[in-house]
N, CA, C and O atoms as a DFTB+ gen file, in Angstrom:
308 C
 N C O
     1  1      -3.161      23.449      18.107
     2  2      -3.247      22.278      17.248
     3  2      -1.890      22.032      16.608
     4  3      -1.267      22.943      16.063
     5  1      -1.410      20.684      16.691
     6  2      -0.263      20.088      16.189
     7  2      -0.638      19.986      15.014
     8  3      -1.799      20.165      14.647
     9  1       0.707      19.557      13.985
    10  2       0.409      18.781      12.847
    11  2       0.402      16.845      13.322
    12  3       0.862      16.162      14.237
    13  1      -0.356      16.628      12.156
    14  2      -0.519      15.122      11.959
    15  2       0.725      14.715      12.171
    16  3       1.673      15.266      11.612
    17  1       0.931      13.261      13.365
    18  2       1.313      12.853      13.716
    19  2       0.848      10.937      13.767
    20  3      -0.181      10.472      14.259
    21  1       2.006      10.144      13.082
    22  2       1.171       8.422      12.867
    23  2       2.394       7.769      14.006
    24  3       3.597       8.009      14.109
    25  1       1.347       6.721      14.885
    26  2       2.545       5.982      15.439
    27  2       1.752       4.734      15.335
    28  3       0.528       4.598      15.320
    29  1       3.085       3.487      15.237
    30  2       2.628       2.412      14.109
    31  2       2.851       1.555      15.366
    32  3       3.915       1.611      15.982
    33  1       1.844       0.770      15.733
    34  2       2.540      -0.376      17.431
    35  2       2.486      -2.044      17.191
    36  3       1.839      -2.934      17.743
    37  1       3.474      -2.039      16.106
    38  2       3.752      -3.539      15.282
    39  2       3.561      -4.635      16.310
    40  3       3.119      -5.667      15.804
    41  1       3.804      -4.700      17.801
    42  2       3.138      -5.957      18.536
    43  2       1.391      -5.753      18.588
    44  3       0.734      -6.773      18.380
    45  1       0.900      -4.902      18.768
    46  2      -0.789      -5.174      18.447
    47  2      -1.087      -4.700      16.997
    48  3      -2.308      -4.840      16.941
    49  1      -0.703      -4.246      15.853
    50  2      -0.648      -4.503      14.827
    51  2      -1.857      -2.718      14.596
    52  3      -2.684      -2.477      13.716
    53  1      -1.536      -2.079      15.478
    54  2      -2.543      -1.051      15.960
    55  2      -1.440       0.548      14.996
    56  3      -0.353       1.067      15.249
    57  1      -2.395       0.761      14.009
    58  2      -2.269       2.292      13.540
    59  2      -2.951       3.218      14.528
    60  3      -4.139       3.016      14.779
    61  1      -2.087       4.548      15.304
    62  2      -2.819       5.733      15.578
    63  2      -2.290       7.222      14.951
    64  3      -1.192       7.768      15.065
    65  1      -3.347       7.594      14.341
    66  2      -3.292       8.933      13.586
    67  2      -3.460      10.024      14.271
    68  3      -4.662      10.191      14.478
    69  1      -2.728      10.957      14.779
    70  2      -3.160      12.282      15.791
    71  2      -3.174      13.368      14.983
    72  3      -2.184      13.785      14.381
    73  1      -4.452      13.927      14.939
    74  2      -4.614      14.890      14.188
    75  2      -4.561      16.233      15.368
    76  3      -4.085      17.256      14.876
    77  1      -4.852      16.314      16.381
    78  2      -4.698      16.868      17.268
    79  2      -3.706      16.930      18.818
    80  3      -2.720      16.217      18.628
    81  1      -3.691      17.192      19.427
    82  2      -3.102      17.125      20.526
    83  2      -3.953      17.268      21.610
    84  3      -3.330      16.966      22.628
    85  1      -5.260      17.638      21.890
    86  2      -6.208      18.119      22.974
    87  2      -6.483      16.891      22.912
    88  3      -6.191      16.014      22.098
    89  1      -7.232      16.908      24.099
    90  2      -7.362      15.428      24.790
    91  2      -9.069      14.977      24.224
    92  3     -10.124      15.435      23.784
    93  1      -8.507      13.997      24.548
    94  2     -10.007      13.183      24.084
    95  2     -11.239      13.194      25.046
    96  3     -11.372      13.131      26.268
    97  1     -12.099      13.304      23.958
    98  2     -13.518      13.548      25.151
    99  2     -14.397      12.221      24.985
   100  3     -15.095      11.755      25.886
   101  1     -14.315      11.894      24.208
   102  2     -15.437      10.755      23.105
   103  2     -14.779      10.115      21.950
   104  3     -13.887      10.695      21.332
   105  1     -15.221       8.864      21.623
   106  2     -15.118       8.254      20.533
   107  2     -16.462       7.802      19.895
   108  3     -17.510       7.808      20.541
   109  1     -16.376       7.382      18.500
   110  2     -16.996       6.446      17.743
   111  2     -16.217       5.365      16.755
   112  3     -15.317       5.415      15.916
   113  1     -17.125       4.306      17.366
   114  2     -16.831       3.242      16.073
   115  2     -17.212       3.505      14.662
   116  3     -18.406       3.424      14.375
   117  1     -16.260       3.841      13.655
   118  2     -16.830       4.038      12.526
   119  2     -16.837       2.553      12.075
   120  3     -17.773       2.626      11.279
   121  1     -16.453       1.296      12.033
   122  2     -16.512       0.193      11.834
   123  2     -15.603      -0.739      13.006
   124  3     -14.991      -0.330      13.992
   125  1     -15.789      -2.289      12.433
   126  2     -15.153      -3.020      14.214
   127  2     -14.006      -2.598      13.940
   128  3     -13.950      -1.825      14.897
   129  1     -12.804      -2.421      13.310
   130  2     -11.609      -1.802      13.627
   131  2     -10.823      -0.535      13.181
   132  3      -9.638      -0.261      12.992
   133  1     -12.165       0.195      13.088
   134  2     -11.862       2.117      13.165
   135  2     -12.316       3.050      14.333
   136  3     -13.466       3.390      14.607
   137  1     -11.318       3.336      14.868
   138  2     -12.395       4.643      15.775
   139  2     -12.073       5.776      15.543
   140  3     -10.907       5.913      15.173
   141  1     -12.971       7.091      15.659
   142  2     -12.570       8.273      15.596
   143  2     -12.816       8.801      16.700
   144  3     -13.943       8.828      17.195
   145  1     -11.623       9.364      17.304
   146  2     -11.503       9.917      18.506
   147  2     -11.703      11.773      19.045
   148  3     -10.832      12.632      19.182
   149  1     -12.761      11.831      19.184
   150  2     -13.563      13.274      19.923
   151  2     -12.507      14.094      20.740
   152  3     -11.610      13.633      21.446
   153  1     -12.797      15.368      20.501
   154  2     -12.498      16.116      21.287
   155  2     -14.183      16.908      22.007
   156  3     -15.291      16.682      21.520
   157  1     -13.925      17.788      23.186
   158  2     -15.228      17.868      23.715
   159  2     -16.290      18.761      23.067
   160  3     -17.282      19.147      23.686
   161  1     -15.987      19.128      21.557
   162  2     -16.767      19.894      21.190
   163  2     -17.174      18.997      19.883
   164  3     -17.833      19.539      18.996
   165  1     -16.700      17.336      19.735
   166  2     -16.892      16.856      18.873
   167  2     -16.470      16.922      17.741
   168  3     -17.071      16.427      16.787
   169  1     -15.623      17.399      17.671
   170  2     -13.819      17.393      16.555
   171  2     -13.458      16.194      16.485
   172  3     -13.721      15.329      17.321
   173  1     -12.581      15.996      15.086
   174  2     -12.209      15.149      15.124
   175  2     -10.391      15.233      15.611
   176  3      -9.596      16.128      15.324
   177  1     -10.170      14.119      16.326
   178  2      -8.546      14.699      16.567
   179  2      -7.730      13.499      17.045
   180  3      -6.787      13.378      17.827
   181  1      -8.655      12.398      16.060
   182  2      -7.611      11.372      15.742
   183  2      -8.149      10.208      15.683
   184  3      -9.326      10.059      16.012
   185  1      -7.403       9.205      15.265
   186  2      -8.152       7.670      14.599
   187  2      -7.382       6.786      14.819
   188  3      -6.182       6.977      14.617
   189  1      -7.828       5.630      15.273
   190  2      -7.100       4.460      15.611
   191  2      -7.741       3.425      14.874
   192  3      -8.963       3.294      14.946
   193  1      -6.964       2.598      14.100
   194  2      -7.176       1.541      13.499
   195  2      -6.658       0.183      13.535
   196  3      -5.619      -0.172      12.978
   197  1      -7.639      -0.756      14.399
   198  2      -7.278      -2.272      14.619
   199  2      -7.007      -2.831      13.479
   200  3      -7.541      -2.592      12.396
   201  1      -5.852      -3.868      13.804
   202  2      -5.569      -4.963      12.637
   203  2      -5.103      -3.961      11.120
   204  3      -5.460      -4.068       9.947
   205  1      -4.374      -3.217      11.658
   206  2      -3.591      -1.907      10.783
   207  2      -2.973      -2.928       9.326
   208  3      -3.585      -2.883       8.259
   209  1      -2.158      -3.492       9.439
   210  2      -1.274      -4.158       8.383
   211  2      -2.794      -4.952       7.529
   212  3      -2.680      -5.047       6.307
   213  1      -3.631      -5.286       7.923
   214  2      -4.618      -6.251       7.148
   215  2      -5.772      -4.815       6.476
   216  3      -6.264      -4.874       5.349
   217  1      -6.002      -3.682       7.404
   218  2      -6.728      -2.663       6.756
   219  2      -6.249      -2.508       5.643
   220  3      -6.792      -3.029       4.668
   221  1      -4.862      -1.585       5.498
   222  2      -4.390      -1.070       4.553
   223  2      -3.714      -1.867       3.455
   224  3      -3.213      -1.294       2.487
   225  1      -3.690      -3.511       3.630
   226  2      -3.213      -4.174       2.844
   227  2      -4.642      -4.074       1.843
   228  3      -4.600      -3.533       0.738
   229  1      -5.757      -4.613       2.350
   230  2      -6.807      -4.888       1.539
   231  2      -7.684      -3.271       1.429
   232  3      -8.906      -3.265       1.281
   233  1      -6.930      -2.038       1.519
   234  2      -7.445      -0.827       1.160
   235  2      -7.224      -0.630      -0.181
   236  3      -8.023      -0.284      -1.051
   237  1      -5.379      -1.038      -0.299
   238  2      -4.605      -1.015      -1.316
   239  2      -5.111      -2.101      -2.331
   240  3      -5.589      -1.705      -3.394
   241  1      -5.046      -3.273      -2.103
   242  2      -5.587      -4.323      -2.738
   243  2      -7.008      -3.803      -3.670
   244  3      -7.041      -4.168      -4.845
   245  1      -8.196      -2.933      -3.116
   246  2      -9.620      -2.647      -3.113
   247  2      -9.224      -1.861      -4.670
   248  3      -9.622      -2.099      -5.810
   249  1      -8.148      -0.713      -4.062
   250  2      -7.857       0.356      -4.794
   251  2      -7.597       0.082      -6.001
   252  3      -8.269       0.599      -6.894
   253  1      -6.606      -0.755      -6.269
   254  2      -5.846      -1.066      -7.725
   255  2      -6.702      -2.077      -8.465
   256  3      -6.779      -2.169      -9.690
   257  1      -7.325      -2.810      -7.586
   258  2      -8.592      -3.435      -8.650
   259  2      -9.371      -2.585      -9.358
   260  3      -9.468      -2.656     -10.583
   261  1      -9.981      -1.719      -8.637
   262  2     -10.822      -0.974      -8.984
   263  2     -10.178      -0.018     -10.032
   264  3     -10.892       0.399     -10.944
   265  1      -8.896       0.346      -9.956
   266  2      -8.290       1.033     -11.327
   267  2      -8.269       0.546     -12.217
   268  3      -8.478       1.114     -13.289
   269  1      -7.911      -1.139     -12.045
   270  2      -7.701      -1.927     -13.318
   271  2      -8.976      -2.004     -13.963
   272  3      -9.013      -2.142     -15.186
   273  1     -10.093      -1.926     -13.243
   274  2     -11.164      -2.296     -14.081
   275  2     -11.533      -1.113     -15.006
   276  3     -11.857      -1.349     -16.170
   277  1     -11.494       0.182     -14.519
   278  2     -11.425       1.736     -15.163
   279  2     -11.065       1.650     -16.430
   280  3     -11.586       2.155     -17.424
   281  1      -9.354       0.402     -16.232
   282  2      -8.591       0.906     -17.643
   283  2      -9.253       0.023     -18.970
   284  3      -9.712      -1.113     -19.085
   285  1      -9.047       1.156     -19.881
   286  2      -9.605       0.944     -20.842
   287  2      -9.286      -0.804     -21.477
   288  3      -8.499      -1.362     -20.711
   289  1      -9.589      -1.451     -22.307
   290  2      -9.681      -2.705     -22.397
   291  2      -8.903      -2.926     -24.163
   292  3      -9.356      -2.667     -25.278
   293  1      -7.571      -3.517     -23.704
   294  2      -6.398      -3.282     -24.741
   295  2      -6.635      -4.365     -25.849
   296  3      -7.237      -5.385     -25.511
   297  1      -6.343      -4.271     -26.746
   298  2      -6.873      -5.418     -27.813
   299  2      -5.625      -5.705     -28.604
   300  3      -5.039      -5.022     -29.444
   301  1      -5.174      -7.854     -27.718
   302  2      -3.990      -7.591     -28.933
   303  2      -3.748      -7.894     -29.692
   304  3      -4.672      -8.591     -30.112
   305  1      -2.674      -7.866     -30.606
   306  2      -2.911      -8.203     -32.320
   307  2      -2.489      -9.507     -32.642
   308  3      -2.580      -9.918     -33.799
């Protein structure tokens, strides 16, 4: 087993994450543009994510809303 390895393919806009190096046996769709990619004992050993720049824009986007709402509520004078 390698370490994590990301290669970014800016003409299809395609993130792949290799968590492994053994070859793939199987996938699943975890949603329409996530897959997690099997090894033959059903490991996980890597993930590809369609429409990469729009995931992680609106991951980030999800994230910091959701902090702002956390923060406490400032009162000004």
């Amino acid at each position: 087993m390698s370490s994590l390895q990301m290669s970014y393919f800016a003409q299809e806009d395609v993130l792949h994450l290799l968590i492994s190096d053994e070859p793939e046996a199987g996938s699943v769709e975890l949603s329409p543009n996530i897959t997690a990619e099997l090894n033959a004992q059903g490991a996980l050993i890597g993930i590809e994510i369609l429409r990469a720049s729009t995931f992680i824009r609106d991951f980030i986007l999800e994230s910091v809303q959701g902090k702002l709402i956390e923060l406490p509520q400032v009162k000004s004078a």
